[in-house]
mmCIF file of the C-alpha atoms, coordinates in Angstrom:
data_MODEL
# 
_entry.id   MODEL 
# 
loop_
_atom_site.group_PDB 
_atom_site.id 
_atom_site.type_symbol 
_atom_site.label_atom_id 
_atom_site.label_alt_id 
_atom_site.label_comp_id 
_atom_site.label_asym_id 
_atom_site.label_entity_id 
_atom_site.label_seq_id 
_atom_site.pdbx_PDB_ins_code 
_atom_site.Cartn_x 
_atom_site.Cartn_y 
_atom_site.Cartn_z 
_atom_site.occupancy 
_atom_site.B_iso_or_equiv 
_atom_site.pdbx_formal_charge 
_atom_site.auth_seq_id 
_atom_site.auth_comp_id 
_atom_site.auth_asym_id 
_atom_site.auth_atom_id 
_atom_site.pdbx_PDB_model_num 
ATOM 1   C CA . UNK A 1 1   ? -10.334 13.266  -48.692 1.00 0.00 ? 1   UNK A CA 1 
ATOM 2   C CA . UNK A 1 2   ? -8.438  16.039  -46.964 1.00 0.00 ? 2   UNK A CA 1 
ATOM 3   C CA . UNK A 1 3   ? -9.371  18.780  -44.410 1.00 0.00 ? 3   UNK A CA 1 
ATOM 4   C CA . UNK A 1 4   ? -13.186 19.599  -43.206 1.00 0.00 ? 4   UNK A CA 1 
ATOM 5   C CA . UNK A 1 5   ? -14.293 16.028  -45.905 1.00 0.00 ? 5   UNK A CA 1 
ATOM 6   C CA . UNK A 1 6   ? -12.341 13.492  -43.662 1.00 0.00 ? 6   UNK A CA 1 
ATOM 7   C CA . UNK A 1 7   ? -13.686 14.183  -40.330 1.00 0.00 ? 7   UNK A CA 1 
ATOM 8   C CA . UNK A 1 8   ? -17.122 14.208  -42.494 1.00 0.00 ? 8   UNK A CA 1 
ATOM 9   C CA . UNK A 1 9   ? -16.515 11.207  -44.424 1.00 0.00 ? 9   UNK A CA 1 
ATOM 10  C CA . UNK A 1 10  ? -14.197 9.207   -42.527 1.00 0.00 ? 10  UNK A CA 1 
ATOM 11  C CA . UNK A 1 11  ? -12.106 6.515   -44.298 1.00 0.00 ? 11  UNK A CA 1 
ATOM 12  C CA . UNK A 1 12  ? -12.407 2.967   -43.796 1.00 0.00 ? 12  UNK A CA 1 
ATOM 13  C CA . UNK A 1 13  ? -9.618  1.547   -41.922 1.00 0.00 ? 13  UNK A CA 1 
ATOM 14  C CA . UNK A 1 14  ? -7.798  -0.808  -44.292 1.00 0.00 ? 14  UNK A CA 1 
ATOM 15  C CA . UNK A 1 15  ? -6.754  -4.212  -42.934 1.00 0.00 ? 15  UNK A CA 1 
ATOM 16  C CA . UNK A 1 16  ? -3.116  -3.137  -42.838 1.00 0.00 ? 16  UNK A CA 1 
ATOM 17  C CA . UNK A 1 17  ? -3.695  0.271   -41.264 1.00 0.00 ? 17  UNK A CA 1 
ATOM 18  C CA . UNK A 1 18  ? -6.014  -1.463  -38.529 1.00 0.00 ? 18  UNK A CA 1 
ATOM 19  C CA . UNK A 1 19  ? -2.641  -3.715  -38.273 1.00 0.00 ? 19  UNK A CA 1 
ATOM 20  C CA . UNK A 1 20  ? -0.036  -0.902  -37.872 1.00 0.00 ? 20  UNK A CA 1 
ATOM 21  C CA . UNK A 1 21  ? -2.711  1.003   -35.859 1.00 0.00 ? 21  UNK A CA 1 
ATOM 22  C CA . UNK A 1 22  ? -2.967  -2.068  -33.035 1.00 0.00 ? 22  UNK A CA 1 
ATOM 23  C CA . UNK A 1 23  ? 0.823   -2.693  -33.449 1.00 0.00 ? 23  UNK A CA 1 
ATOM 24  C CA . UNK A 1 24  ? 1.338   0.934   -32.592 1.00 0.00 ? 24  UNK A CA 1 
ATOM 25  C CA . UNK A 1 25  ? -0.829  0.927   -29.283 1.00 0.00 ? 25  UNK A CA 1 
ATOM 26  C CA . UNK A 1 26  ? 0.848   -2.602  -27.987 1.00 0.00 ? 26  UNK A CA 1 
ATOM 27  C CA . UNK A 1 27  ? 3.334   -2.043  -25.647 1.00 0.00 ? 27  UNK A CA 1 
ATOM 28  C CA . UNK A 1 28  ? 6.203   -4.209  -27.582 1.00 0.00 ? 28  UNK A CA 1 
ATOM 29  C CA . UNK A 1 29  ? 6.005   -2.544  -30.296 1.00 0.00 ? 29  UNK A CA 1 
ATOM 30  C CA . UNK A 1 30  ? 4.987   1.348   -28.812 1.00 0.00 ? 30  UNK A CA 1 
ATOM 31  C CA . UNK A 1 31  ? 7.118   4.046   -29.761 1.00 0.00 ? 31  UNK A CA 1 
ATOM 32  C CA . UNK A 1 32  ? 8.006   2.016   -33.511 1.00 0.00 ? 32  UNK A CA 1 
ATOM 33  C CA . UNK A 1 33  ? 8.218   4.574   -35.964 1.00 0.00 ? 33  UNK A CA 1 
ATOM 34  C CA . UNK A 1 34  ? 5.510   3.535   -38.869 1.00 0.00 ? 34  UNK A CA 1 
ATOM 35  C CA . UNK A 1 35  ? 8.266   2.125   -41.299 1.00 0.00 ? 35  UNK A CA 1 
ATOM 36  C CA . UNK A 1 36  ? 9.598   0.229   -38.400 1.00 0.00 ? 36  UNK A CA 1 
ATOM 37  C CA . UNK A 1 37  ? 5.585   -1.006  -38.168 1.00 0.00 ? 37  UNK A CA 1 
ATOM 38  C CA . UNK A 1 38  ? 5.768   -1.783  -41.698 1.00 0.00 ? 38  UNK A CA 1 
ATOM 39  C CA . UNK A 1 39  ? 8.656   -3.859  -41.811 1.00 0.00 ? 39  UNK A CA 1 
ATOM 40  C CA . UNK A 1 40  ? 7.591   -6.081  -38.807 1.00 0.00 ? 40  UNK A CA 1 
ATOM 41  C CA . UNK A 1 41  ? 4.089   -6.568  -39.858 1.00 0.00 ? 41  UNK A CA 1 
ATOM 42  C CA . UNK A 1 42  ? 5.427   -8.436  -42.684 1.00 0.00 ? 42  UNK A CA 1 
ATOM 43  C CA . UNK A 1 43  ? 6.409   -11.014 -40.501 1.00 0.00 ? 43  UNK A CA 1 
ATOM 44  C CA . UNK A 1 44  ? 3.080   -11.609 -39.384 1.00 0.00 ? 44  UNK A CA 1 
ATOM 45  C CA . UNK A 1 45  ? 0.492   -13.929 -39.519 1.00 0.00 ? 45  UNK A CA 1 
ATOM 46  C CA . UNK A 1 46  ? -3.482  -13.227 -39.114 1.00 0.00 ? 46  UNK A CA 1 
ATOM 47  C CA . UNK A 1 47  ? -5.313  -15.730 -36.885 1.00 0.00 ? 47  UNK A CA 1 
ATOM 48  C CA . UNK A 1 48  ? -8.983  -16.084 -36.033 1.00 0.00 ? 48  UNK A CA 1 
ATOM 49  C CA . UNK A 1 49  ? -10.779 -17.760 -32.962 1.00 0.00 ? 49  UNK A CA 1 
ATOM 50  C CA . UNK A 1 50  ? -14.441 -18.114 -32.063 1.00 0.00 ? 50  UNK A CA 1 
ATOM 51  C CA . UNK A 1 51  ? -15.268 -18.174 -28.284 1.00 0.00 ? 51  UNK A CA 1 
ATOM 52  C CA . UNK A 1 52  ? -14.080 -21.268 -26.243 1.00 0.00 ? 52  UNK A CA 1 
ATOM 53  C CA . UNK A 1 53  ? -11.361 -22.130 -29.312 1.00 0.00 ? 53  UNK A CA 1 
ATOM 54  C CA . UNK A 1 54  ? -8.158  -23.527 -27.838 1.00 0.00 ? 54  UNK A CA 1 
ATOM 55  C CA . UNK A 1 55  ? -5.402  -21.241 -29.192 1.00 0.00 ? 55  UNK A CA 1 
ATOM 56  C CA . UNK A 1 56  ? -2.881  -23.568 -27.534 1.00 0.00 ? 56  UNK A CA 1 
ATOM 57  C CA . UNK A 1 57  ? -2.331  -26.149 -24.896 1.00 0.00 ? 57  UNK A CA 1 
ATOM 58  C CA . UNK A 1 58  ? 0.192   -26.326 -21.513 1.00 0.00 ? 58  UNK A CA 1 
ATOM 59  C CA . UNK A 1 59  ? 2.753   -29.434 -22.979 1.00 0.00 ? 59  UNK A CA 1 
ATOM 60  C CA . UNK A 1 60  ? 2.335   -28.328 -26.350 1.00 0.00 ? 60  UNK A CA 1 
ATOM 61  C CA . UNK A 1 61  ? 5.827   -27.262 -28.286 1.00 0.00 ? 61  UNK A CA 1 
ATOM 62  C CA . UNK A 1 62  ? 5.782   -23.300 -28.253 1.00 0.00 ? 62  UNK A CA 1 
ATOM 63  C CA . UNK A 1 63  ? 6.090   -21.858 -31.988 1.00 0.00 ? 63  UNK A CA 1 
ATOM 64  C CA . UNK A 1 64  ? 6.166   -18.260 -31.806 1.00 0.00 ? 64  UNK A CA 1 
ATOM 65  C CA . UNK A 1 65  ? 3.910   -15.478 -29.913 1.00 0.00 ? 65  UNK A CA 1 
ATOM 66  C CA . UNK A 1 66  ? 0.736   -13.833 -30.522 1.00 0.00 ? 66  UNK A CA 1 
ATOM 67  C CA . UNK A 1 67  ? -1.004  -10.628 -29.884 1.00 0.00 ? 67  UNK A CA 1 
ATOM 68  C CA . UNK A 1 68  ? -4.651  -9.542  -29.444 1.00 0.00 ? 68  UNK A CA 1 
ATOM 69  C CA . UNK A 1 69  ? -5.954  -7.244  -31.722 1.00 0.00 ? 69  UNK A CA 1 
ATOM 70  C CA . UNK A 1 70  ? -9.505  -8.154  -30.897 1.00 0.00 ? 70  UNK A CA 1 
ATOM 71  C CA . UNK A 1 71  ? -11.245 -10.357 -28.051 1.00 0.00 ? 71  UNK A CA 1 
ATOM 72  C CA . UNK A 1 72  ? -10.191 -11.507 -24.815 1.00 0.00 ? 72  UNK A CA 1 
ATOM 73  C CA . UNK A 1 73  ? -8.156  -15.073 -24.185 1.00 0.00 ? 73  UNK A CA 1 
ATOM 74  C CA . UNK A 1 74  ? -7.991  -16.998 -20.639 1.00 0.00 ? 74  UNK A CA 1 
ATOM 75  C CA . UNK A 1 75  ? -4.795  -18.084 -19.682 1.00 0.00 ? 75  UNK A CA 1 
ATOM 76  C CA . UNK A 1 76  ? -5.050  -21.433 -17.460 1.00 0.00 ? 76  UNK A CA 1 
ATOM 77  C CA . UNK A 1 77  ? -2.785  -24.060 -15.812 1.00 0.00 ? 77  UNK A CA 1 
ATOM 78  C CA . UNK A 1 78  ? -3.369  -27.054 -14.340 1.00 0.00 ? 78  UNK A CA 1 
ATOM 79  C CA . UNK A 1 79  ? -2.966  -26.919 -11.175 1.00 0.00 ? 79  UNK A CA 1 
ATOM 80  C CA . UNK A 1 80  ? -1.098  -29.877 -8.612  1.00 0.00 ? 80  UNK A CA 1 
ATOM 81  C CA . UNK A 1 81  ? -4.468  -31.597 -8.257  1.00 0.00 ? 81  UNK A CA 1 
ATOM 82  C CA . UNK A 1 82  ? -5.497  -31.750 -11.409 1.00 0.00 ? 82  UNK A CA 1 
ATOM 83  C CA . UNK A 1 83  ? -7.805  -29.047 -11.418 1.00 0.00 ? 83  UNK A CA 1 
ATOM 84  C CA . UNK A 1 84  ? -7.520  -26.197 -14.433 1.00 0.00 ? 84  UNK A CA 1 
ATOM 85  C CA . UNK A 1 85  ? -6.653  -22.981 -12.723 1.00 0.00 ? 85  UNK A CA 1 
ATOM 86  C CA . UNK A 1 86  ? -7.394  -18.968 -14.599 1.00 0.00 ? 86  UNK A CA 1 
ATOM 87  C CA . UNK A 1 87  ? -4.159  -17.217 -13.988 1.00 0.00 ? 87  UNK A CA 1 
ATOM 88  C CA . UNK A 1 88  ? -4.693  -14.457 -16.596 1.00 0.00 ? 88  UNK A CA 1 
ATOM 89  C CA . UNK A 1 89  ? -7.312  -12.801 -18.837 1.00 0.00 ? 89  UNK A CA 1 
ATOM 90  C CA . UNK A 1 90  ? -5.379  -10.609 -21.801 1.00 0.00 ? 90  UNK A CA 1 
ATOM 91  C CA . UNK A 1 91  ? -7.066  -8.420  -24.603 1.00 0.00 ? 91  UNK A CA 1 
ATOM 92  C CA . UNK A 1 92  ? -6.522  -6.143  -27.149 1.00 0.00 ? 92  UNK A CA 1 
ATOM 93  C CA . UNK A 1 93  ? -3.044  -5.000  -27.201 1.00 0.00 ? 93  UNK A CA 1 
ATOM 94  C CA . UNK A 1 94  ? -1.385  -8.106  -25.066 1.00 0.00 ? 94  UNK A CA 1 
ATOM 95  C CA . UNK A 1 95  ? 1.004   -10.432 -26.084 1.00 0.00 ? 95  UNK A CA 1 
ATOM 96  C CA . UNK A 1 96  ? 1.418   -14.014 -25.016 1.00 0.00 ? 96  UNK A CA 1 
ATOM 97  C CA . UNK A 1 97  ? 3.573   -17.170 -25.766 1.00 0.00 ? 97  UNK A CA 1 
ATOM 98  C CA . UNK A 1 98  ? 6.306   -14.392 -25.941 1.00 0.00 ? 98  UNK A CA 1 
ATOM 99  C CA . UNK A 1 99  ? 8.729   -16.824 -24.644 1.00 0.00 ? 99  UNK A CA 1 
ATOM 100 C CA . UNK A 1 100 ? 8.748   -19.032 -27.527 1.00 0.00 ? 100 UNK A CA 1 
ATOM 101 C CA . UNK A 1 101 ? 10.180  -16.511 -29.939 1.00 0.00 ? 101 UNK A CA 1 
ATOM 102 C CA . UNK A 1 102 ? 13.750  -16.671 -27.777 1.00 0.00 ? 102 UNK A CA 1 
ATOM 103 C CA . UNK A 1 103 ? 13.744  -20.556 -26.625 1.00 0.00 ? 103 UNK A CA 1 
ATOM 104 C CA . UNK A 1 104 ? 12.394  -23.907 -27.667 1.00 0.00 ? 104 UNK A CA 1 
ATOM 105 C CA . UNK A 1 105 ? 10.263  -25.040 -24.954 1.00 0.00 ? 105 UNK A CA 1 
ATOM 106 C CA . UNK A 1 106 ? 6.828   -26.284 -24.288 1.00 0.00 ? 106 UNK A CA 1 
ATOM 107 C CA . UNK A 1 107 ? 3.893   -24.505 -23.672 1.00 0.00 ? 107 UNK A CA 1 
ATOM 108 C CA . UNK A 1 108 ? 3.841   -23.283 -19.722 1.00 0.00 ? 108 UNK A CA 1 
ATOM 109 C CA . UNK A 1 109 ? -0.179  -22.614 -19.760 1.00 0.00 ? 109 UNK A CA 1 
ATOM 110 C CA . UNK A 1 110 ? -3.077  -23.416 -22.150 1.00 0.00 ? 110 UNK A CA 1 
ATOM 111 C CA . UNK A 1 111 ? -4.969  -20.679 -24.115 1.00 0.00 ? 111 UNK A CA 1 
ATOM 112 C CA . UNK A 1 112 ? -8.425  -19.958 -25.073 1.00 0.00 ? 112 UNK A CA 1 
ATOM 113 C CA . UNK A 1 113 ? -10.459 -17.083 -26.901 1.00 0.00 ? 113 UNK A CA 1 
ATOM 114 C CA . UNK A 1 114 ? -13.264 -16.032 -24.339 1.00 0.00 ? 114 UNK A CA 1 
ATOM 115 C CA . UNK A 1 115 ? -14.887 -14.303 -27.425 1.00 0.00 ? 115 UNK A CA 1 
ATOM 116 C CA . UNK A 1 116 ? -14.243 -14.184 -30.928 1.00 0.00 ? 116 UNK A CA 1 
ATOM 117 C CA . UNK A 1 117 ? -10.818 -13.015 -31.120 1.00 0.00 ? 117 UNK A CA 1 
ATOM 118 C CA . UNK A 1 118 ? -8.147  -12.118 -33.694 1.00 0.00 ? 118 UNK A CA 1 
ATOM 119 C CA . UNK A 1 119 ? -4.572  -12.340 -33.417 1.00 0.00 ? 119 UNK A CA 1 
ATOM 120 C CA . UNK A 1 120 ? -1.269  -11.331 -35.152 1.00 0.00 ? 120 UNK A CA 1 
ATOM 121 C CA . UNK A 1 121 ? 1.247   -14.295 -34.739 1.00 0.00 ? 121 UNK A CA 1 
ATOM 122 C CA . UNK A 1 122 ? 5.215   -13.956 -34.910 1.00 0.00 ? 122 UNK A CA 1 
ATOM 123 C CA . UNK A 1 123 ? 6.536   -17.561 -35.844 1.00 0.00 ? 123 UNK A CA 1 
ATOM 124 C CA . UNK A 1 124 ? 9.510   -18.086 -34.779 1.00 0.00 ? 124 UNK A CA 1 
ATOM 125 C CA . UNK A 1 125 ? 11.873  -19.617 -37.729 1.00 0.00 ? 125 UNK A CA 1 
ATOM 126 C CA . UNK A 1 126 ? 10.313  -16.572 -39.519 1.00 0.00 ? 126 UNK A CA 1 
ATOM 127 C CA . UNK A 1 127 ? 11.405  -13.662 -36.721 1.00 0.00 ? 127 UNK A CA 1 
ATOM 128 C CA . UNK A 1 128 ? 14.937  -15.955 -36.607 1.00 0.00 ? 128 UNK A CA 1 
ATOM 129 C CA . UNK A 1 129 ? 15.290  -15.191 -40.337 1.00 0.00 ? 129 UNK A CA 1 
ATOM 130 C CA . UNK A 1 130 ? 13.846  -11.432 -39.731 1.00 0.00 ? 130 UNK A CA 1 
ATOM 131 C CA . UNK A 1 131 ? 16.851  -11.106 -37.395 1.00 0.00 ? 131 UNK A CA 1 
ATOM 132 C CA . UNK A 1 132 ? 19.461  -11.945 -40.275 1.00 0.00 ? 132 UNK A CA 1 
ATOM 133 C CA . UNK A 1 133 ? 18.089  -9.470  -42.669 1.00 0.00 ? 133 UNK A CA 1 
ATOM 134 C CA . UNK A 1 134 ? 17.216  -6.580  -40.509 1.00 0.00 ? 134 UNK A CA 1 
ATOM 135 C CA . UNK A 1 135 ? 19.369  -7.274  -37.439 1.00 0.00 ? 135 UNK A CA 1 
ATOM 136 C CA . UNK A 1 136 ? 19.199  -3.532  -35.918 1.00 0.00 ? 136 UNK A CA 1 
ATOM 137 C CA . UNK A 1 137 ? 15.492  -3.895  -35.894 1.00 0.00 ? 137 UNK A CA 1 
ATOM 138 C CA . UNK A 1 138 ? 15.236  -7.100  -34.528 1.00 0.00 ? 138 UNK A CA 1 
ATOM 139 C CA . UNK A 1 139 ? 18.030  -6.604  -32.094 1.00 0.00 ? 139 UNK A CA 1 
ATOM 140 C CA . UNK A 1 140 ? 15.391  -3.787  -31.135 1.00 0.00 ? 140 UNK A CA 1 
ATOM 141 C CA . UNK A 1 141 ? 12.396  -5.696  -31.027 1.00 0.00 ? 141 UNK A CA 1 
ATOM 142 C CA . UNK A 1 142 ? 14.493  -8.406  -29.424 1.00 0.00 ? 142 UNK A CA 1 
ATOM 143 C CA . UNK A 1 143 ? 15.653  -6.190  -26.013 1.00 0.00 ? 143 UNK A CA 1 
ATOM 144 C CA . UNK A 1 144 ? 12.267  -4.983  -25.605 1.00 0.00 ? 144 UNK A CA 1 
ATOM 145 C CA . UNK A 1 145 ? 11.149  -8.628  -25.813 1.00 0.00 ? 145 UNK A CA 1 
ATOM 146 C CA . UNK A 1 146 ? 13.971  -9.398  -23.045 1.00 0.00 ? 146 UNK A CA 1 
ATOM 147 C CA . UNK A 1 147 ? 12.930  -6.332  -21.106 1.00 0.00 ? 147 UNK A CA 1 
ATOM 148 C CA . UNK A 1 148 ? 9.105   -7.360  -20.715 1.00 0.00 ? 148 UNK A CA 1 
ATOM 149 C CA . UNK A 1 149 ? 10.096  -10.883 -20.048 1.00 0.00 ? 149 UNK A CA 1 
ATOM 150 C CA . UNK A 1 150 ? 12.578  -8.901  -16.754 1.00 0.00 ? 150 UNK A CA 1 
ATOM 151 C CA . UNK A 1 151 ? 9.816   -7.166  -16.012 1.00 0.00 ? 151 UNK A CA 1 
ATOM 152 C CA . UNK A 1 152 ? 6.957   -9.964  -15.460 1.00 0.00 ? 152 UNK A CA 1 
ATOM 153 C CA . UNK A 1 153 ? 9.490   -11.941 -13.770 1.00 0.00 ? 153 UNK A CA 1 
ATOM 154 C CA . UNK A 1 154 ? 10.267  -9.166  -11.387 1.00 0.00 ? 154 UNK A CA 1 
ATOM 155 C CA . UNK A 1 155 ? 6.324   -8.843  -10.936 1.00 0.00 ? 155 UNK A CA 1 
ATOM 156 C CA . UNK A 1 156 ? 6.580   -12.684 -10.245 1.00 0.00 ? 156 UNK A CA 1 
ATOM 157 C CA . UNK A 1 157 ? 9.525   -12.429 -7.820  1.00 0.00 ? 157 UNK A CA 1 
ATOM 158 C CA . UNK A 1 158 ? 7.527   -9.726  -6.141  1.00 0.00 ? 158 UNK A CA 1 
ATOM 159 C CA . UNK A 1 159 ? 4.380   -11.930 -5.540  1.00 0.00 ? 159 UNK A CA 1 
ATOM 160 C CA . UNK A 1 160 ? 6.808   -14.849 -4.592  1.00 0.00 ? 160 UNK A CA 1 
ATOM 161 C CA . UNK A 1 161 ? 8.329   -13.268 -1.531  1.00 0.00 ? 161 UNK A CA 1 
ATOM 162 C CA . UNK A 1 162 ? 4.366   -11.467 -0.349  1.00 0.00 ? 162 UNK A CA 1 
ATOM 163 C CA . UNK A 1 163 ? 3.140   -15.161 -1.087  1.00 0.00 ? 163 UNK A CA 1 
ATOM 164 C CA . UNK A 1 164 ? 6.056   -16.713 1.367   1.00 0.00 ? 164 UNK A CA 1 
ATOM 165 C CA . UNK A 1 165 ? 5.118   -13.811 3.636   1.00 0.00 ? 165 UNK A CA 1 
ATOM 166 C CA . UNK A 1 166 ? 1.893   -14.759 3.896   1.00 0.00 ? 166 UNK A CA 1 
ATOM 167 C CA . UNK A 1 167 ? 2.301   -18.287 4.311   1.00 0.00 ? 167 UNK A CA 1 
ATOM 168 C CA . UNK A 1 168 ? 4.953   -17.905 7.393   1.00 0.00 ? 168 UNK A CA 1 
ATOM 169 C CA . UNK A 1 169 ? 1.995   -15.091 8.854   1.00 0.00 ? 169 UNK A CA 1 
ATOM 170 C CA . UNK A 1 170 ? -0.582  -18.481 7.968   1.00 0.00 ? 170 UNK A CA 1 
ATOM 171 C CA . UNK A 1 171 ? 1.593   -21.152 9.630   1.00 0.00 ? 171 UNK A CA 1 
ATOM 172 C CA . UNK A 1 172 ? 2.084   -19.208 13.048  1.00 0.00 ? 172 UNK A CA 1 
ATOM 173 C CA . UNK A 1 173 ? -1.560  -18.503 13.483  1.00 0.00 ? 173 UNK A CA 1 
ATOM 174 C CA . UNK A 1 174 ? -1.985  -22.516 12.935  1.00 0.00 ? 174 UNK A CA 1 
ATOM 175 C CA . UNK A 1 175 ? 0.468   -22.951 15.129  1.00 0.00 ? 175 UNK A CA 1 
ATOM 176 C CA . UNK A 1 176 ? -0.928  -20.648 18.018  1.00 0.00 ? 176 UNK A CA 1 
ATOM 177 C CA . UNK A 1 177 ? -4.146  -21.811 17.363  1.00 0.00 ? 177 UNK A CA 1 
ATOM 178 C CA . UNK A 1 178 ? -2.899  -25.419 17.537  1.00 0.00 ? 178 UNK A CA 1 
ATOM 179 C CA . UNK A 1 179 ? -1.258  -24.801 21.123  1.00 0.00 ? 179 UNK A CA 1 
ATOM 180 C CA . UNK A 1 180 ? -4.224  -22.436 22.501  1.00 0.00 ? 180 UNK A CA 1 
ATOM 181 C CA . UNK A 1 181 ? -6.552  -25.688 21.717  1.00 0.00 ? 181 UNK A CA 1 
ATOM 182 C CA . UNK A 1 182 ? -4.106  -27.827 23.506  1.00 0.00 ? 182 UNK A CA 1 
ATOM 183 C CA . UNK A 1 183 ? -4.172  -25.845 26.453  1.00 0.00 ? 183 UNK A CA 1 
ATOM 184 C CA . UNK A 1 184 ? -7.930  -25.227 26.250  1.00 0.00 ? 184 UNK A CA 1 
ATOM 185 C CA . UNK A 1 185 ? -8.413  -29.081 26.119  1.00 0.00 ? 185 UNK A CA 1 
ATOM 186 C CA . UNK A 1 186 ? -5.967  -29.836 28.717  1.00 0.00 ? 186 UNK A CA 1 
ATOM 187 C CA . UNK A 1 187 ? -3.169  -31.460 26.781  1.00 0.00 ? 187 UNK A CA 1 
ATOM 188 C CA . UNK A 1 188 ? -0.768  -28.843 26.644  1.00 0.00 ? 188 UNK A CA 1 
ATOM 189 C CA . UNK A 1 189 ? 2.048   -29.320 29.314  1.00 0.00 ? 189 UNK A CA 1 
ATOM 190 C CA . UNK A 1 190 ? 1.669   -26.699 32.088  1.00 0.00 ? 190 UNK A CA 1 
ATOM 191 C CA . UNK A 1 191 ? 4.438   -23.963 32.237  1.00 0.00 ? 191 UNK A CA 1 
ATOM 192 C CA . UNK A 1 192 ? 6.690   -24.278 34.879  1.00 0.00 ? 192 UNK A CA 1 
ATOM 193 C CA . UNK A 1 193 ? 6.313   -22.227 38.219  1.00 0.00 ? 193 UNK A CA 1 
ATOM 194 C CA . UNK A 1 194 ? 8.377   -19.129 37.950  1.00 0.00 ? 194 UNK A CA 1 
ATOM 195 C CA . UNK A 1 195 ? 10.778  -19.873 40.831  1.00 0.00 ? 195 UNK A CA 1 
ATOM 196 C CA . UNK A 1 196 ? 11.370  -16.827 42.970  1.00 0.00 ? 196 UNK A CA 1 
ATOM 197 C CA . UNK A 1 197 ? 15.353  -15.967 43.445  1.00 0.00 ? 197 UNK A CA 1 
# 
């Protein structure tokens, strides 16, 4: 259906224009021109998740990275004490486990759908091989990969140093606090007389 009929009678989406139409608005992948689309969305792989599903665990040997195309997934970590700690909430459009496609390593955070939630996943043996047959493409993918990983660790650096900022501001109200009790209670040591010259 052409003209005046399609905005009538819309089409369906098909599965694999829904695919290239979500690839398209994620910011990895923005800016790919539609045979660029094509070619990578043969390297993925459709997952499905009802709410409160663990995607993956923190420990657990990272495989490749995902992105939303529907739904919302926590991001948690267990925190020093043992206690499980929300340090992100991602949908539609958001990657995650990104790291795995450049590294072997385990799992830095646990995962969990929120609500029923479909993802694309990028193993990565399979984007490894992708790189070998279409290495100006995934050289391409690959910087942009390296270039969101710069950024969120710039974002990270960034709360680092307000964090330590913070902290110093906390410790020398504790510590003025600590001293003005001292002296309220009478066991502060008196400052000396000021000894006129």
């Amino acid at each position: 259906m052409d003209g005046i009929w399609g905005y009538i009678f819309p089409k369906k989406l098909t599965e694999r224009e829904k695919m290239l139409k979500v690839l398209a608005q994620t910011p990895i992948f923005e800016g790919f021109s539609r045979s660029k689309l094509v070619r990578l969305q043969r390297i993925l792989h459709e997952r499905r998740f009802r709410a409160g599903e663990t995607i993956f665990e923190m420990g657990e040997p990272g495989v490749g990275m995902y992105v939303i195309v529907e739904g919302e997934v926590s991001v948690t970590i267990v925190s020093e004490l043992g206690e499980e700690e929300e340090v992100a909430r991602l949908s539609q459009g958001q990657t995650f486990g990104d790291l795995a496609l450049i590294e072997n390593h385990l799992r830095s955070a646990s995962v969990r759908a929120v609500t029923s939630t479909q993802l694309f996943g990028l193993i990565r043996s399979e984007f490894l091989d992708f790189l070998s047959n279409d290495p100006a493409l995934g050289v391409e993918f690959l910087m942009r990969l390296l270039k969101m990983v710069g950024d969120r660790l710039h974002h990270t650096n960034r709360e680092l140093v307000e964090a330590r900022s913070k902290l110093h501001t906390l410790q020398n109200e504790i510590k003025a606090n600590v001293d003005l009790l001292q002296l309220v209670s009478g066991g502060a040591t008196p400052l000396e007389p000021i000894k006129p010259k």
